[in-house]
C-alpha positions in Angstrom: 25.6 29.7 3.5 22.5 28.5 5.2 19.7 26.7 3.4 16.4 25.5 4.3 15.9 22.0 3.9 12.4 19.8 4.7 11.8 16.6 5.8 9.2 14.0 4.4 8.5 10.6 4.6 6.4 7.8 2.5 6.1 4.8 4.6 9.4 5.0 6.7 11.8 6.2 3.3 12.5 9.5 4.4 14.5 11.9 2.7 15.8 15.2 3.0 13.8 17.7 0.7 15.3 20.8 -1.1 13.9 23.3 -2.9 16.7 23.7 -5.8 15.6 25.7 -8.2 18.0 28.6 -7.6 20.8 25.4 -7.9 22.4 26.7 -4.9 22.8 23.1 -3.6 26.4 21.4 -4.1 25.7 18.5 -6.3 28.8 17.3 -7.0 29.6 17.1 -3.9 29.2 13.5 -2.6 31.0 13.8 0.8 28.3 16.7 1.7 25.8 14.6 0.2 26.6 11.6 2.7 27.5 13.6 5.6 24.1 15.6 5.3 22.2 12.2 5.4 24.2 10.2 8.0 21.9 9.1 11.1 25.1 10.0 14.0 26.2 13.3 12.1 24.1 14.7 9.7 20.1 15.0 9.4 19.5 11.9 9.3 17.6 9.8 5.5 17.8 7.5 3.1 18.3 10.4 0.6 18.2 13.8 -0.6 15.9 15.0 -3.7 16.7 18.2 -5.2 13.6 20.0 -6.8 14.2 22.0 -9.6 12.7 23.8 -13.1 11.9 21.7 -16.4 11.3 23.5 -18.9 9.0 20.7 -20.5 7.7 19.8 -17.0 6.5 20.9 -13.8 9.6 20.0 -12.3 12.4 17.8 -12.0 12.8 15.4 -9.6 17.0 14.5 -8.8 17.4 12.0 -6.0 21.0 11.3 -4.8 21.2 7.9 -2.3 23.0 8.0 0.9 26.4 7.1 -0.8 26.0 10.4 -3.6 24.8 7.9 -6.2 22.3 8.9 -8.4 19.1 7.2 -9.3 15.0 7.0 -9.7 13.4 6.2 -6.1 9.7 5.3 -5.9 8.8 6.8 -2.3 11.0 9.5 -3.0 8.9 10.6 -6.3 5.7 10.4 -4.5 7.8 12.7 -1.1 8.7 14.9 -4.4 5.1 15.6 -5.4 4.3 15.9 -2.1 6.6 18.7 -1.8 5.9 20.1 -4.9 2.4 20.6 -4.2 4.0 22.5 -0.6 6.2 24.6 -2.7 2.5 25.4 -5.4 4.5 24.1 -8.1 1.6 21.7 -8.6 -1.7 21.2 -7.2 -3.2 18.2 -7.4 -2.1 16.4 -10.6 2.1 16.6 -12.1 3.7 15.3 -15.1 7.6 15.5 -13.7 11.0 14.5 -14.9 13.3 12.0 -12.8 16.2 9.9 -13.4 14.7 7.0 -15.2 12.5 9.4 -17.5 8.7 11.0 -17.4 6.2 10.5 -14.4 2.9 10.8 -14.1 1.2 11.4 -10.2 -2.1 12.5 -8.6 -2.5 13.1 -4.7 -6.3 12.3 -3.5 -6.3 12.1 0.5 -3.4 12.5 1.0 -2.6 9.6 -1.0 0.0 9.7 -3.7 -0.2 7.6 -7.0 2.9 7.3 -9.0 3.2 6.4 -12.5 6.2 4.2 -12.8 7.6 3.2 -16.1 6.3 0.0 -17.9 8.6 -2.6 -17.5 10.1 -5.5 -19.8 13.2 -6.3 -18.4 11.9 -9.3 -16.6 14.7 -12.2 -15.7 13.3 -15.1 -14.1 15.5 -17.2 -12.5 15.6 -20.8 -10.4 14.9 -18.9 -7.3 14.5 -15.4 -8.1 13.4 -12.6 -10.4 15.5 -9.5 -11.4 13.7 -6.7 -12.4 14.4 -3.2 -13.3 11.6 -0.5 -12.4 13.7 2.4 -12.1 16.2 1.0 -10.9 17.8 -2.5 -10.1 15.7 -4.9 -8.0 16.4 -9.0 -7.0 13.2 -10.7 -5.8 13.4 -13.9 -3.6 10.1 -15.5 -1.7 11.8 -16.9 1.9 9.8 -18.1 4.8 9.6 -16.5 7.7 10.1 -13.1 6.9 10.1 -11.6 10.7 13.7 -13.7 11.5 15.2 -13.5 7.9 18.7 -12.2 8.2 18.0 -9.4 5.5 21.2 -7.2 6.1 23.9 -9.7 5.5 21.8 -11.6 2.7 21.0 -8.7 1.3 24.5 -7.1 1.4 26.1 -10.4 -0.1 23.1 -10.4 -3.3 23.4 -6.9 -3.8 27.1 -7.2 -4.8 26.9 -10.9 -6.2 25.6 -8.1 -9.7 27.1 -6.3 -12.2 27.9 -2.7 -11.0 25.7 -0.6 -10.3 24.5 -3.8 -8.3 21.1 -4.5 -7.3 18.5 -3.0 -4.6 17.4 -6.9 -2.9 13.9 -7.5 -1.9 12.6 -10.3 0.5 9.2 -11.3 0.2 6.6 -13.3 2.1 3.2 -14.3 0.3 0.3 -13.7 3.2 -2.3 -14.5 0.5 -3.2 -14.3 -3.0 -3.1 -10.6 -3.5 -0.8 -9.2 -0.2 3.0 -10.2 -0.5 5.1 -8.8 2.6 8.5 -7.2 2.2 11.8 -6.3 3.7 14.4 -4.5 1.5 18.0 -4.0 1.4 19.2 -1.0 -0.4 22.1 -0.2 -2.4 23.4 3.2 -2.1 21.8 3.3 1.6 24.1 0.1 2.3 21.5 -1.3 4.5 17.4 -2.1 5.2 15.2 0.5 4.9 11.7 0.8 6.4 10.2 0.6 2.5 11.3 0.8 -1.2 8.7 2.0 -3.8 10.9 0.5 -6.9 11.3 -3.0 -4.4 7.7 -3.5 -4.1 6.9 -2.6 -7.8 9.6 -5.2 -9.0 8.0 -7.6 -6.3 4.4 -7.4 -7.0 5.5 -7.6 -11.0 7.6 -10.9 -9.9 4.8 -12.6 -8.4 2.8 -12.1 -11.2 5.1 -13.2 -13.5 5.5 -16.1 -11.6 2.1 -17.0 -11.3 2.4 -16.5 -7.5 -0.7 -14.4 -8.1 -3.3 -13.4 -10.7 -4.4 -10.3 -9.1 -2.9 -7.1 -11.1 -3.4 -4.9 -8.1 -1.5 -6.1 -4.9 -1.2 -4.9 -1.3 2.4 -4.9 0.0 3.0 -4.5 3.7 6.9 -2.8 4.8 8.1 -2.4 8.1 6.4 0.9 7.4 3.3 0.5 6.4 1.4 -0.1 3.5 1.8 0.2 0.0 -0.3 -0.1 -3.0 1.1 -1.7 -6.7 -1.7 -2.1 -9.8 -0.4 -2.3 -13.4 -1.4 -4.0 -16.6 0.0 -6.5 -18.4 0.4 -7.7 -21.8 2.4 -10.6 -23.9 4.9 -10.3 -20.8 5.1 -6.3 -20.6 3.7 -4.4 -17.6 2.6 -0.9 -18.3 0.2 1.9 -16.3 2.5 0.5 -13.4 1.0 2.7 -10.8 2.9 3.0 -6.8 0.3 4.4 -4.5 0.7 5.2 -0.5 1.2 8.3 1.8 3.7 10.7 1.7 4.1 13.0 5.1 5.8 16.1 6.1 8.5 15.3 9.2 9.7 18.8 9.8 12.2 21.6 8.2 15.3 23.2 9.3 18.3 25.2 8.4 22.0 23.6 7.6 25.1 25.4 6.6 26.7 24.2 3.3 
């Protein structure tokens, strides 16, 4: 059987984009899930995001990682209502289910802003912050961010958790409201160009740590730029918005 599948991007995370809401697609099928995103053999991504009907929402949102493990991804929801909108689900505003609950986005420009969930699971530690914004994240400031070994420091934090592990996010301050990061991803095994739950649980970090006082921080990936604001109150973070672009890459066909 072939099925059409599209291609997006949001600041380097792409993923591969299918419309599922005839559930044609093999879920359960993790081999397929990995083999379609594998750089040498497959398409090529950092994931795959299934679109399909809610009956409460517009639509829900199910993002598998590289590996066939499920969970919430950041860029991903803001490639989803990006896609969405393509498909005239939506138009210019979505309320949409996801893995980690209810999301709220609006595209103006072409830029996308994404609700995240508030978030009060905060752990500061000596010399780093865990945070969970969707999913796992480990925050540590270094120096030198352009030479930092992120793979193998990365891949030896992410598995130093609890299983499911932890998404590990380096960070470099560049001033008092811009914090640049590299990210190692769990589930994709490796860096990726950006992480829209990394730089949420990063800008929320800083703040916590009174690295900044700003509650709307500018946080340049290998690439681009992204956008985090949020409020915050007696240690709880909540209209946690994730703004930046989300592009079309191109579509094809692959048999299943």
């Amino acid at each position: 059987m072939n099925l059409t599948f599209y291609k997006y991007q949001g600041t380097g995370n792409d993923f591969v984009m299918i419309d599922n809401r005839t559930k044609i697609f093999p879920k359960n099928n993790t081999d397929k899930i990995s083999q379609i995103c594998d750089r040498h053999f497959g398409i090529g991504a950092d994931g795959i995001i299934l679109i399909e009907n809610d009956a409460d929402y517009d639509f829900k949102m199910i993002y598998f990682n590289a590996d066939g493990s499920q969970t919430f991804c950041g860029n991903g929801g803001r490639c989803a209502v990006a896609f969405a909108k393509y498909l005239n689900i939506i138009k210019n505003k979505t309320t949409f289910l996801a893995y980690d609950g209810k999301h709220y986005a609006e595209i103006n420009d072409g830029i996308i802003s994404l609700h995240m969930i508030d978030v009060d699971e905060i752990i500061v530690k000596e010399n780093s912050v865990f945070a969970y914004t969707g999913t796992q994240h480990h925050v540590e400031m270094v120096d030198e961010l352009d030479d930092y070994p992120v793979f193998a420091n990365g891949k030896k934090i992410r598995y130093s958790y609890d299983d499911p592990g932890s998404n590990v996010n380096f960070a470099q301050q560049i001033n008092e409201n811009t914090f640049r990061v590299r990210t190692y991803e769990k589930g994709v095994e490796d860096e990726t160009l950006a992480c829209g739950t990394g730089v949420t649980a990063v800008a929320i970090a800083m703040h916590k740590t009174n690295k900044t006082k700003s509650n709307s921080i500018s946080l340049p990936v290998e690439g681009g730029i992204l956008q985090v604001s949020f409020t915050e109150n007696d240690g709880v973070y909540t209209n946690v918005f994730l703004k930046g672009p989300a592009e079309f890459v191109f579509e094809g066909n692959i048999s299943l």
